[in-house]
N, CA and C atoms as a LAMMPS dump frame, in Angstrom:
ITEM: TIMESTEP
0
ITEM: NUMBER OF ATOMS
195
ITEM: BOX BOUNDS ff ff ff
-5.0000000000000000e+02 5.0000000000000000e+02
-5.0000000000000000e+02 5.0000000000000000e+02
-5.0000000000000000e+02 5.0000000000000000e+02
ITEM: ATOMS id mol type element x y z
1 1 1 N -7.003 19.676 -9.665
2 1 2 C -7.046 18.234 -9.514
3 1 3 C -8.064 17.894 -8.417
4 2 1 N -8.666 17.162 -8.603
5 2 2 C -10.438 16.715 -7.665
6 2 3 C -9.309 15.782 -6.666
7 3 1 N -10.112 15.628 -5.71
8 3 2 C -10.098 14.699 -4.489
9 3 3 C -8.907 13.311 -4.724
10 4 1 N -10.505 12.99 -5.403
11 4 2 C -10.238 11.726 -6.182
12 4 3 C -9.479 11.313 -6.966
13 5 1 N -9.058 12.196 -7.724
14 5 2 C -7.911 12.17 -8.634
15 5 3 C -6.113 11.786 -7.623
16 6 1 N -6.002 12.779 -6.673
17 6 2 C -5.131 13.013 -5.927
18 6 3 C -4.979 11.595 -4.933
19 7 1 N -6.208 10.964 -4.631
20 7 2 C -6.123 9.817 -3.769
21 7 3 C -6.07 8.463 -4.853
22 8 1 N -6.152 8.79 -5.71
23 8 2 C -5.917 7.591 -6.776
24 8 3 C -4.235 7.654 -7.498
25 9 1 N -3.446 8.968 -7.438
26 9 2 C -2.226 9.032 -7.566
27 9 3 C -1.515 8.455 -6.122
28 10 1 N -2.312 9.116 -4.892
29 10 2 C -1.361 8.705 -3.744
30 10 3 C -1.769 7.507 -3.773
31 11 1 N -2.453 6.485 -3.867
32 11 2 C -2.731 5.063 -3.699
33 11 3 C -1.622 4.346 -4.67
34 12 1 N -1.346 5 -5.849
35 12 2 C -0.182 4.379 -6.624
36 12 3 C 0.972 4.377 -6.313
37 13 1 N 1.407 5.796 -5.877
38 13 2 C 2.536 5.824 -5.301
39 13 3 C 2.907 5.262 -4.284
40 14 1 N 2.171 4.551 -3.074
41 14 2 C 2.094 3.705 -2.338
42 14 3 C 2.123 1.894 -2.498
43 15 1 N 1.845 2.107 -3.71
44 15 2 C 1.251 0.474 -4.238
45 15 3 C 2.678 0.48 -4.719
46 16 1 N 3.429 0.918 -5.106
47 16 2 C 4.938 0.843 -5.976
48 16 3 C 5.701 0.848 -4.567
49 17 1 N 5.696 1.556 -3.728
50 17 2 C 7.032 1.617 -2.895
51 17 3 C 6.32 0.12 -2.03
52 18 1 N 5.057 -0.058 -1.627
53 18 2 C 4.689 -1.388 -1.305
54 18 3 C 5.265 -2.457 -1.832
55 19 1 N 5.29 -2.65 -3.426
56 19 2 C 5.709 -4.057 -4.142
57 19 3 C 7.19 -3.838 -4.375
58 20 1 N 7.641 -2.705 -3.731
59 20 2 C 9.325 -2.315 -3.771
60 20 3 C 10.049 -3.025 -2.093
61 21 1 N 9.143 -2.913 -1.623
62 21 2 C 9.377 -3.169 -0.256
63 21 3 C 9.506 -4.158 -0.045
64 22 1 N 8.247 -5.31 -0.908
65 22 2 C 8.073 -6.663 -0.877
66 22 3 C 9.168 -7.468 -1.438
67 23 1 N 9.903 -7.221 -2.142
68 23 2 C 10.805 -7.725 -3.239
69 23 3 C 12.195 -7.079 -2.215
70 24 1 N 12.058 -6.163 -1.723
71 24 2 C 13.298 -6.112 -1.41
72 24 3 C 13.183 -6.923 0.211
73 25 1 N 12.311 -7.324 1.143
74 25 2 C 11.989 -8.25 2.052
75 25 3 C 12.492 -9.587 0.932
76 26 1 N 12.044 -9.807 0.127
77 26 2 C 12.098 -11.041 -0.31
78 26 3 C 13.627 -11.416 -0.306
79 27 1 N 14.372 -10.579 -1.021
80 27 2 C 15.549 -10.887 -1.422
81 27 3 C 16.4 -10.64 -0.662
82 28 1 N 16.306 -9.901 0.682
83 28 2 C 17.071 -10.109 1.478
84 28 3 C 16.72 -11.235 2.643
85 29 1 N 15.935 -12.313 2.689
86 29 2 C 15.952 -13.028 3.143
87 29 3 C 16.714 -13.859 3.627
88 30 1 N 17.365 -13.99 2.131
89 30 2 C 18.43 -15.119 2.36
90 30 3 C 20.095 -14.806 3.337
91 31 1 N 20.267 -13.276 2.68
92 31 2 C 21.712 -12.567 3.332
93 31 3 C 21.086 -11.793 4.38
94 32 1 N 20.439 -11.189 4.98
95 32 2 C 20.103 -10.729 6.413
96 32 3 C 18.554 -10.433 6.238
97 33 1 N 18.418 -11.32 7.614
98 33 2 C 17.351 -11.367 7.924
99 33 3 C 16.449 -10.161 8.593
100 34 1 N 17.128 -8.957 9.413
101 34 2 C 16.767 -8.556 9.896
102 34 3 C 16.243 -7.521 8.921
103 35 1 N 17.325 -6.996 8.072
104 35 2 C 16.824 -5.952 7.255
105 35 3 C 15.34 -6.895 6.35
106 36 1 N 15.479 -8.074 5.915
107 36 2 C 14.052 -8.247 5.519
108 36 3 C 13.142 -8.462 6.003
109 37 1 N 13.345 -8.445 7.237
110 37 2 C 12.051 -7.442 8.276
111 37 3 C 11.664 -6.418 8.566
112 38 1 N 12.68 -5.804 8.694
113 38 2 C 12.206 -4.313 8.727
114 38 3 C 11.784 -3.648 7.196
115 39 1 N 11.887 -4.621 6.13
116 39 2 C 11.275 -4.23 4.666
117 39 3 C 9.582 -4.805 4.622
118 40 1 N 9.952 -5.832 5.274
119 40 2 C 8.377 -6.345 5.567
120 40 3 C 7.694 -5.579 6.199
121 41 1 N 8.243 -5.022 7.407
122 41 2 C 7.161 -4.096 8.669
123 41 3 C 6.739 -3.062 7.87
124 42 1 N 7.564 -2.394 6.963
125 42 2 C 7.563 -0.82 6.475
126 42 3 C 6.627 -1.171 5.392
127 43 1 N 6.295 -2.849 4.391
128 43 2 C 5.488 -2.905 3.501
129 43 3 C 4.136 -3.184 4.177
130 44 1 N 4.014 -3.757 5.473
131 44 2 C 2.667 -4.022 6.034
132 44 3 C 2.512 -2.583 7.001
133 45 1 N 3.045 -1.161 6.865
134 45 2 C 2.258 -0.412 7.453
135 45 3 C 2.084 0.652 6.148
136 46 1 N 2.733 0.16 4.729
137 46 2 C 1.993 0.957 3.724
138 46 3 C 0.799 0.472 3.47
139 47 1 N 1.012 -0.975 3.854
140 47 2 C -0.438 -2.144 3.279
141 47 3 C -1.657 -1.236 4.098
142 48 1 N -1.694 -1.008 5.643
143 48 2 C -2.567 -0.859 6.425
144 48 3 C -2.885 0.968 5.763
145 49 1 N -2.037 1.888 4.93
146 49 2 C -2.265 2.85 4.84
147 49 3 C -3.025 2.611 3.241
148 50 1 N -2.896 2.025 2.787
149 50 2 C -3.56 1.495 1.083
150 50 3 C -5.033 1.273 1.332
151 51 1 N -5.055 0.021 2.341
152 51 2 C -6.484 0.038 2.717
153 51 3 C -7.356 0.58 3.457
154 52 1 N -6.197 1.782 4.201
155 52 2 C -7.09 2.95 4.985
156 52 3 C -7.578 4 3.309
157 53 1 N -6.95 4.426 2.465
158 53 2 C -7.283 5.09 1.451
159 53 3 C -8.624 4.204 0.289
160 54 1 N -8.439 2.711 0.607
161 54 2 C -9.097 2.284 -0.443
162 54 3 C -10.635 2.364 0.603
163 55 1 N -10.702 2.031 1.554
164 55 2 C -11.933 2.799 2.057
165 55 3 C -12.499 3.868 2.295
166 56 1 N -11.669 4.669 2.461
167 56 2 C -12.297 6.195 1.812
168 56 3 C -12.381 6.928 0.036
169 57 1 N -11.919 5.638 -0.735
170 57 2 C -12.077 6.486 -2.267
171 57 3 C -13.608 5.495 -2.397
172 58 1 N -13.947 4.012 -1.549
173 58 2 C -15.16 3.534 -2.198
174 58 3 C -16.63 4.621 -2.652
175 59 1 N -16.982 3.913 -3.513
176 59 2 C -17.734 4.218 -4.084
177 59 3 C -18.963 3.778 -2.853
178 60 1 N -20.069 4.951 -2.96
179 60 2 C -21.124 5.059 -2.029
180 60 3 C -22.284 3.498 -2.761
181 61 1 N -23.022 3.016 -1.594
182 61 2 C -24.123 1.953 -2.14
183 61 3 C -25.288 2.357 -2.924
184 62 1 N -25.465 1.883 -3.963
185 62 2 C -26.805 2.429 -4.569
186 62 3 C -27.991 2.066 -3.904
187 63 1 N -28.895 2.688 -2.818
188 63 2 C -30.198 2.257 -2.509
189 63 3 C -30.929 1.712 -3.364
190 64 1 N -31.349 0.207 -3.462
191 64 2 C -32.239 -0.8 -3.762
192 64 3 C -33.756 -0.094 -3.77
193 65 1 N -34.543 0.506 -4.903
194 65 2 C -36.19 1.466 -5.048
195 65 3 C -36.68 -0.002 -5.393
């Protein structure tokens, strides 16, 4: 399995427990607040690890000849 392959599975598996995180922040909003914060914190430090990976899978700039 290439690089790339492996950082495009871990970016998914991250993107799911992310929009798992979000929904479960959401819905505990209403019955405790605290736990849907600490679902929020845990989805904004997968967020900050998604876009640490989505800048290292970019694609390089094509030099302008």
């Amino acid at each position: 399995m290439s690089n790339s392959s492996k950082i495009k599975e871990h970016k998914n598996k991250l993107l799911k427990q992310y929009k798992q995180l979000i929904e479960d922040a959401y819905n505990f909003r209403q019955t405790d607040s605290a736990l849907s914060d600490i679902s929020e914190y845990r989805a904004l430090k997968l967020l900050d690890q998604l876009n640490r990976l989505n800048f290292l899978s970019r694609e390089p700039l094509q030099s302008v000849s």
